[in-house]
C-alpha positions as CSV (number, residue, x, y, z in Angstrom):
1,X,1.5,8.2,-30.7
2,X,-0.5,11.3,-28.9
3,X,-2.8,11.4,-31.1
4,X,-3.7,7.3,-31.1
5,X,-3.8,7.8,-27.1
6,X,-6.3,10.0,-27.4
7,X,-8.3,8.1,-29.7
8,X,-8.0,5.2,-27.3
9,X,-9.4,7.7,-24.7
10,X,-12.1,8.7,-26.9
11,X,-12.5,5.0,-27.8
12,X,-12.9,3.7,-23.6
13,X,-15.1,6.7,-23.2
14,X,-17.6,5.2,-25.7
15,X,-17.2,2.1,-24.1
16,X,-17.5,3.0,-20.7
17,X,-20.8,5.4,-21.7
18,X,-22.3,2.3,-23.4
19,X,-25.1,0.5,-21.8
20,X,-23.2,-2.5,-20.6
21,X,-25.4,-5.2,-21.8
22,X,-24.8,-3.7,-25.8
23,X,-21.1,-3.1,-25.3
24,X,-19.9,-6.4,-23.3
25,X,-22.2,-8.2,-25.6
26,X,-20.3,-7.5,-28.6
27,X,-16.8,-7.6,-27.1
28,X,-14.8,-10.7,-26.8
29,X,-11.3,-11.4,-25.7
30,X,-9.5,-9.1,-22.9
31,X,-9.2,-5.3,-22.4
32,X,-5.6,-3.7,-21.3
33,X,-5.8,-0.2,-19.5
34,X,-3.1,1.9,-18.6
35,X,-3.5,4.7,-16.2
36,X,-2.1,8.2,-17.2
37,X,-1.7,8.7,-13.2
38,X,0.8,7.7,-10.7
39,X,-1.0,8.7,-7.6
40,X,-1.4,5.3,-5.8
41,X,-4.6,5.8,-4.1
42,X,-6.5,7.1,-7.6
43,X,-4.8,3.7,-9.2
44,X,-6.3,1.0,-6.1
45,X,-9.4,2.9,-7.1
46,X,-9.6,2.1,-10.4
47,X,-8.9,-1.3,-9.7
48,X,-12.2,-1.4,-7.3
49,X,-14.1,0.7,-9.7
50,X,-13.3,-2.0,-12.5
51,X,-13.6,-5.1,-9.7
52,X,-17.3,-3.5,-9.1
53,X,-18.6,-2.2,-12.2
54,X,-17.5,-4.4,-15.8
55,X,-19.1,-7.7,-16.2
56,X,-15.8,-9.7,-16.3
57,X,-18.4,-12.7,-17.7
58,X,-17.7,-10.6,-21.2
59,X,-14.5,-9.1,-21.1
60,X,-11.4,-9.9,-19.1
61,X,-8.9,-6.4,-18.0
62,X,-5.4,-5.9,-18.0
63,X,-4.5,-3.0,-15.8
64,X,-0.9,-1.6,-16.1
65,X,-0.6,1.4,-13.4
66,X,2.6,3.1,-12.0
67,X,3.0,5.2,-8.8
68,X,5.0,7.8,-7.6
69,X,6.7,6.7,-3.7
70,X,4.3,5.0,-1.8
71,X,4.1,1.7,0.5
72,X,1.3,-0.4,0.3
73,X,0.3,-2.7,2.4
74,X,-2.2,-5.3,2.3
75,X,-5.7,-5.5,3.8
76,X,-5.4,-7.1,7.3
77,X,-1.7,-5.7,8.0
78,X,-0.7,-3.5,10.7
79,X,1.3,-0.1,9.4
80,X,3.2,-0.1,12.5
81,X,4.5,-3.6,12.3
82,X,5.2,-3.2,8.4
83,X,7.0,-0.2,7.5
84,X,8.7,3.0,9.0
85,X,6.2,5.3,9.6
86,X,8.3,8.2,10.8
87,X,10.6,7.7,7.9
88,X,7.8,8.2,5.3
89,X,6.4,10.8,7.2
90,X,9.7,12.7,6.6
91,X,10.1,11.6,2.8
92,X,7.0,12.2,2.3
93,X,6.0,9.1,0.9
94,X,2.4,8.0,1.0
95,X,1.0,5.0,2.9
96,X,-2.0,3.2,1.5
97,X,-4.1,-0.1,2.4
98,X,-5.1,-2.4,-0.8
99,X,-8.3,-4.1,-1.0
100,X,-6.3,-7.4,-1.0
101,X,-4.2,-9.9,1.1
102,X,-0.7,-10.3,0.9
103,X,2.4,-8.6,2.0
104,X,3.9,-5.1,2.0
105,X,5.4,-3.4,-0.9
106,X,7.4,-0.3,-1.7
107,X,6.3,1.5,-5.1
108,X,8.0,4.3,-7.1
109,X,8.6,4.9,-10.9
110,X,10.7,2.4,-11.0
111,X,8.5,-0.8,-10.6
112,X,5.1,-1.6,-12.6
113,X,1.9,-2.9,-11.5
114,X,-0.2,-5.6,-13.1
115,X,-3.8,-6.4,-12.2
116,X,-5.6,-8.9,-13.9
117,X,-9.1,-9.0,-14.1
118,X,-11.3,-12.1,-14.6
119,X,-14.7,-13.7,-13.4
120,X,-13.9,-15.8,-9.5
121,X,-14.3,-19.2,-11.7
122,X,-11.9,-18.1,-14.2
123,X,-9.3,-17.0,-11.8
124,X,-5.4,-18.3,-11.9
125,X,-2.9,-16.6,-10.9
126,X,-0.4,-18.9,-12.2
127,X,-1.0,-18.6,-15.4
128,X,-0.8,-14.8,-14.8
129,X,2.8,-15.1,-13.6
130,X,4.3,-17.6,-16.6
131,X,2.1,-14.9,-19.2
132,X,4.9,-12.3,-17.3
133,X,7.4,-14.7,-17.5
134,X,6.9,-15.8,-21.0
135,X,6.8,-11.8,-21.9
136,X,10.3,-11.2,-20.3
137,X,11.1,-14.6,-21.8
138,X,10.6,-12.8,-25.8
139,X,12.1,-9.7,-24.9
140,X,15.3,-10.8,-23.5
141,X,15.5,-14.8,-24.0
142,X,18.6,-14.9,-21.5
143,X,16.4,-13.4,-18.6
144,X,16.7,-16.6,-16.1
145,X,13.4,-15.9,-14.6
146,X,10.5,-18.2,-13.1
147,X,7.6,-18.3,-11.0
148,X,8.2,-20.3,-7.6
149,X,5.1,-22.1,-6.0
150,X,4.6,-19.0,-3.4
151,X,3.7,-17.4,-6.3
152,X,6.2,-15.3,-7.0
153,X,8.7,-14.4,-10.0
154,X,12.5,-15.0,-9.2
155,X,15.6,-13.7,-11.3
156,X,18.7,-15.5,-11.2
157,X,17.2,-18.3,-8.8
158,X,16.9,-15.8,-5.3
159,X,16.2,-12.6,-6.6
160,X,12.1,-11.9,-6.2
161,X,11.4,-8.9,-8.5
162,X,7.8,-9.7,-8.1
163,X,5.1,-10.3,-5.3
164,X,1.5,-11.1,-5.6
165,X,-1.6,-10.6,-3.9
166,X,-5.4,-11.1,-4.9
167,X,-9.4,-10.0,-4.4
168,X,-11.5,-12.5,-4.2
169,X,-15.2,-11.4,-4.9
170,X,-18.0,-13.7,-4.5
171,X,-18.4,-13.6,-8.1
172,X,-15.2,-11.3,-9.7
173,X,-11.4,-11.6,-9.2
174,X,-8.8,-9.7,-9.4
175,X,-5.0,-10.6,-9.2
176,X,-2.1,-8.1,-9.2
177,X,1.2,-8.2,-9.3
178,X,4.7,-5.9,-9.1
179,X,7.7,-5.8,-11.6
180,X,10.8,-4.4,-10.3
181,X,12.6,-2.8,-12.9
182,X,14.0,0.3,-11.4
183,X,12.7,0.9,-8.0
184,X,14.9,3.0,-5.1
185,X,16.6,-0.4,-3.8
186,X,18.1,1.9,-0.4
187,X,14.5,3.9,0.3
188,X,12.7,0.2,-0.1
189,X,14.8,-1.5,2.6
190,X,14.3,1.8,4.5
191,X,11.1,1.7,4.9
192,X,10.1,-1.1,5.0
193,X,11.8,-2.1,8.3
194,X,9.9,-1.4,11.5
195,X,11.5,0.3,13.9
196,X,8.7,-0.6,16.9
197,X,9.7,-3.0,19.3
198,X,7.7,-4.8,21.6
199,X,4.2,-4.9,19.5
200,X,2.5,-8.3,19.3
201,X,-0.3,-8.4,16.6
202,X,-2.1,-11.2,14.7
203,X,-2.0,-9.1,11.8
204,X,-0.7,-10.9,8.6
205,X,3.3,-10.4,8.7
206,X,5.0,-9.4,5.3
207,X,8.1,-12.2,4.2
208,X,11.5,-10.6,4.1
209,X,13.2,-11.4,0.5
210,X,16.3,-10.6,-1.6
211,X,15.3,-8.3,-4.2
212,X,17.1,-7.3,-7.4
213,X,15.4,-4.7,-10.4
214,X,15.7,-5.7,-13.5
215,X,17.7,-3.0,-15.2
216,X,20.5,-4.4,-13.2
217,X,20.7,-7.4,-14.6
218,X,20.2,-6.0,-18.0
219,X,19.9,-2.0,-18.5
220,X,18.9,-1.5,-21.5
221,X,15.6,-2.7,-20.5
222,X,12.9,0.4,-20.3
223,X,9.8,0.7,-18.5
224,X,7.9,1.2,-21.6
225,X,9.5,-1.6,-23.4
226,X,8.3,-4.3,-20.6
227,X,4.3,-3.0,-20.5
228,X,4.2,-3.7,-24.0
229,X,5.8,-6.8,-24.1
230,X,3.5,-7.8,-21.4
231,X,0.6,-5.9,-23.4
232,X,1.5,-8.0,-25.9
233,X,1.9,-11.2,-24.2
234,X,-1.6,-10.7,-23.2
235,X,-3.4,-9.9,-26.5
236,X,-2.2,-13.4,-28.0
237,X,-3.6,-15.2,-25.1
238,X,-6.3,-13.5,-24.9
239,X,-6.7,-13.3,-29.0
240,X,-7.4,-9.4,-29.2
241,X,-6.1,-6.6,-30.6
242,X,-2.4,-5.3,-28.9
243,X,-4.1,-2.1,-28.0
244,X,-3.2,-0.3,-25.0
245,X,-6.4,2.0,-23.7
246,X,-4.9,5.2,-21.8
247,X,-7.6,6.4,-19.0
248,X,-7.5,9.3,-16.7
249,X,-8.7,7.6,-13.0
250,X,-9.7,11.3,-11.9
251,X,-12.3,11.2,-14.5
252,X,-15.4,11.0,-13.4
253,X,-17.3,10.9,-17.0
254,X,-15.5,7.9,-17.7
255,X,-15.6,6.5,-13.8
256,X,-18.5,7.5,-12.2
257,X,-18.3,7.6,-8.6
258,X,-14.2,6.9,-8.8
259,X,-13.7,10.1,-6.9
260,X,-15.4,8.6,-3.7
261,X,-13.6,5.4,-3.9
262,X,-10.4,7.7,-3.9
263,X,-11.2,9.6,-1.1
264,X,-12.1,6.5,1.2
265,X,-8.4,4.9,0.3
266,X,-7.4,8.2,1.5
267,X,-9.0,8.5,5.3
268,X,-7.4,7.6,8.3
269,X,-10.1,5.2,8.9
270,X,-9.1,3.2,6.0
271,X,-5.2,3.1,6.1
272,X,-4.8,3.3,10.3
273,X,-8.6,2.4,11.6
274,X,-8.7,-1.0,9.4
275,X,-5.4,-2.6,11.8
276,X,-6.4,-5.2,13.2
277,X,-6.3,-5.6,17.1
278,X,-2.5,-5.1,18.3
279,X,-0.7,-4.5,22.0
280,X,2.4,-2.6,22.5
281,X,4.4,-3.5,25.8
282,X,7.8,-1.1,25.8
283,X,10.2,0.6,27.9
284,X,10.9,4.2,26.9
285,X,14.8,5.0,28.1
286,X,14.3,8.8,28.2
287,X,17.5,10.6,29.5
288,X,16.7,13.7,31.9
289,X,19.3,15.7,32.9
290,X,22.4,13.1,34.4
291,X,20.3,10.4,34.3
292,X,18.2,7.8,32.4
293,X,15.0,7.2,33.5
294,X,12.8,4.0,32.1
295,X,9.1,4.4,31.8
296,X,7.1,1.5,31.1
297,X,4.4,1.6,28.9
298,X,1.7,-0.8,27.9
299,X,-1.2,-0.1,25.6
300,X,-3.9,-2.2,23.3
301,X,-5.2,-0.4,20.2
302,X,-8.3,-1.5,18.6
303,X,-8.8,0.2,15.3
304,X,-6.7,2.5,15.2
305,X,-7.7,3.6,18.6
306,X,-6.0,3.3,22.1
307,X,-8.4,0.9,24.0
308,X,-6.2,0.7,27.1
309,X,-3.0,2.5,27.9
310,X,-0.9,2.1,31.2
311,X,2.4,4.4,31.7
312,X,4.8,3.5,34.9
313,X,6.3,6.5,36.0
314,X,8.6,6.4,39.1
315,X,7.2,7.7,42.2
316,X,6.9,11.8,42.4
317,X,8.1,12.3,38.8
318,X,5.0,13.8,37.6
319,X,2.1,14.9,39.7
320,X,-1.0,12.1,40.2
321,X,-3.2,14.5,38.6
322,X,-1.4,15.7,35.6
323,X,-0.4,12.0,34.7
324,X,-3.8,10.6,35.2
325,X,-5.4,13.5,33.0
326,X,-2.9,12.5,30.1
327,X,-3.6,8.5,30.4
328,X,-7.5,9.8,30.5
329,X,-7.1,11.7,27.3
330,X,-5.2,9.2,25.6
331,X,-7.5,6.5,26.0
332,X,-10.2,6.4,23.5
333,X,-7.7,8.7,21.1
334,X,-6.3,7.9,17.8
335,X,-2.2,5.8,18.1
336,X,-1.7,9.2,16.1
337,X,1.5,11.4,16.6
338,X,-0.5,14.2,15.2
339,X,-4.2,13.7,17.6
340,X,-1.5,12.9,20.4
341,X,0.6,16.2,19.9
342,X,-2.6,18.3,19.8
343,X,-4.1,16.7,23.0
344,X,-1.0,17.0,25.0
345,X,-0.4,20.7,23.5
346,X,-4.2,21.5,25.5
347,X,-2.8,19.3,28.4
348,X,-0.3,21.3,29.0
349,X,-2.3,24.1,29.2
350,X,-3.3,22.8,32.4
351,X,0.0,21.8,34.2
352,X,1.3,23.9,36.8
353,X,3.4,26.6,36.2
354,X,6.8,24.9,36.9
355,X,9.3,24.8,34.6
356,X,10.6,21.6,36.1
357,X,7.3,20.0,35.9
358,X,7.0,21.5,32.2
359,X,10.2,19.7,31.5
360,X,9.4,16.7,32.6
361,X,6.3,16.8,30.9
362,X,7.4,17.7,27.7
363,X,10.1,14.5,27.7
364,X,7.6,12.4,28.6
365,X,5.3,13.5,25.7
366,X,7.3,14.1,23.2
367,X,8.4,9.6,24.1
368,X,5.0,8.6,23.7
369,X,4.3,10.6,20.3
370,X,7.6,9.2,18.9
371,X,6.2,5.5,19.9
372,X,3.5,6.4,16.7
């Protein structure tokens, strides 16, 4: 088995190294790739380096890719409004932005991803979604699964084990897909709940659903058993060879240029700065000393950036000058607990040396980073 994975390797490599005109003139049929990585942003990579690169006109991909924790959401979402930042900040689960539309999903080990590749005029993801169906179908006929008309693949009637979401190119498609089989139910209903309140966006909301993996309704399913039944599934529609290509998305021999496409999922420009306009109206209930003070706060971010920001303090709480200097530096600044901690550690510099006033302050900061 090692040793015919790193023949396939050896084989892609050719492939890939291949003027395209001979190679995709000889080929015929579909391609199916699995990645050797589970770093999400390396694995959205591939999928634009295949999207921009392989003429789908010739040859049709099947890309099978599995990620350590991550959530992803989809190209015109808002982070804030989808998922728990805080939480993943602490679990250290990664956040990334897809090329595509659709929802927000929660990846780990336990649930495979399924991209399919073909030309914009060949494009149906319906037929995608029965192929899955029809694989789970031969591997455990009592499976009651089918696709609904949102385009999604139900078990038992409510359960959705899978989502979808697609890339339309002006010429190239590509349509992916989850399979829950394993995943962390409790750290997916986690974080994937919001806790902001009072943020009004016209960014494209995620649907709530009842989820169930898989391996509960039957466990002696396997990861590895589903990929190639679905591997499988594929070659006979697509009349090629059940052959599973391993590739290493870090390699840039095989890839060129992958490395860049990596590093641009990976800015804050691309995961935060891509939100689309949103507004966040909120009353902060911070408790000081015997007493509960509210502090309204109103603030539009375009961005990824704080375009306008209002805080209502009660009269004499804070100096003028001190909380004018902090709504100053916090205009124009990233909605970033991190920017926001290291501009209001400078500010502080600044305040007078009171340890009331430094108490005060410090509460009053340490409210606004946790809005982020």
């Amino acid at each position: 088995m090692v040793l015919q994975s790193f023949k396939n390797c050896l084989w892609l490599s050719c492939v890939l190294r291949t003027p395209k005109a001979c190679f995709w003139s000889t080929a015929s049929g579909g391609l199916i790739i699995q990645s050797v990585s589970n770093d999400v942003y390396q694995n959205l990579a591939v999928e634009d380096w295949i999207h921009d690169h392989i003429d789908l006109e010739k040859q049709q991909v099947l890309f099978l890719w599995r990620n350590s924790p991550a959530v992803v959401i989809g190209r015109h979402q808002n982070p804030w409004q989808e998922c728990n930042l805080r939480l993943l900040r602490q679990k250290n689960i990664k956040l990334a932005r897809r090329r595509s539309g659709g929802g927000t999903v929660y990846h780990d080990l336990g649930n495979i991803n399924l991209t399919f590749f073909t030309t914009r005029k060949k494009y149906e993801r319906m037929e995608n979604l029965k192929l899955v169906v029809k694989a789970l179908k031969a591997l455990r006929p009592q499976l009651d699964v089918h696709v609904t008309d949102r385009y999604d693949i139900l078990l038992d009637r409510q359960y959705k084990i899978s989502g979808t979401a697609a890339k339309l190119g002006r010429t190239s498609a590509y349509h992916h897909c989850t399979l829950l089989c394993n995943a962390d139910k409790f750290v997916l209903s986690s974080v994937l709940k919001s806790p902001y309140k009072g943020l009004k966006s016209n960014a494209t909301p995620s649907v709530p659903a009842l989820v169930k993996n898989l391996f509960e309704e039957d466990p002696s399913l396997t990861s590895e058993m589903l990929l190639d039944a679905i591997a499988k599934e594929y070659a006979v529609q697509h009349h090629t060879d059940h052959h599973i290509t391993l590739i290493n998305p870090t390699d840039e021999t095989l890839l060129p240029g992958i490395s860049a496409k990596t590093k641009e999922l990976q800015t804050w420009e691309w995961v935060y700065g891509k939100t689309p306009k949103f507004s966040i109206s909120t009353c902060l209930n911070m408790a000081y000393k015997d007493s509960v003070l509210n502090v309204k706060v109103n603030m539009d971010v375009k961005h990824g950036r704080i375009e306008v920001c209002n805080i209502d303090l009660p009269e004499q709480w804070l100096p003028p000058g001190l909380y004018s200097e902090l709504v100053k530096n916090l205009t124009g600044s990233k909605f970033c607990p991190n920017e926001t901690t290291t501009l209001v550690t400078t500010l502080l510099r600044v305040c007078p040396q009171d340890n009331e006033l430094h108490s005060r302050w410090t509460l009053l900061c340490e409210n606004m980073i946790r809005l982020m």
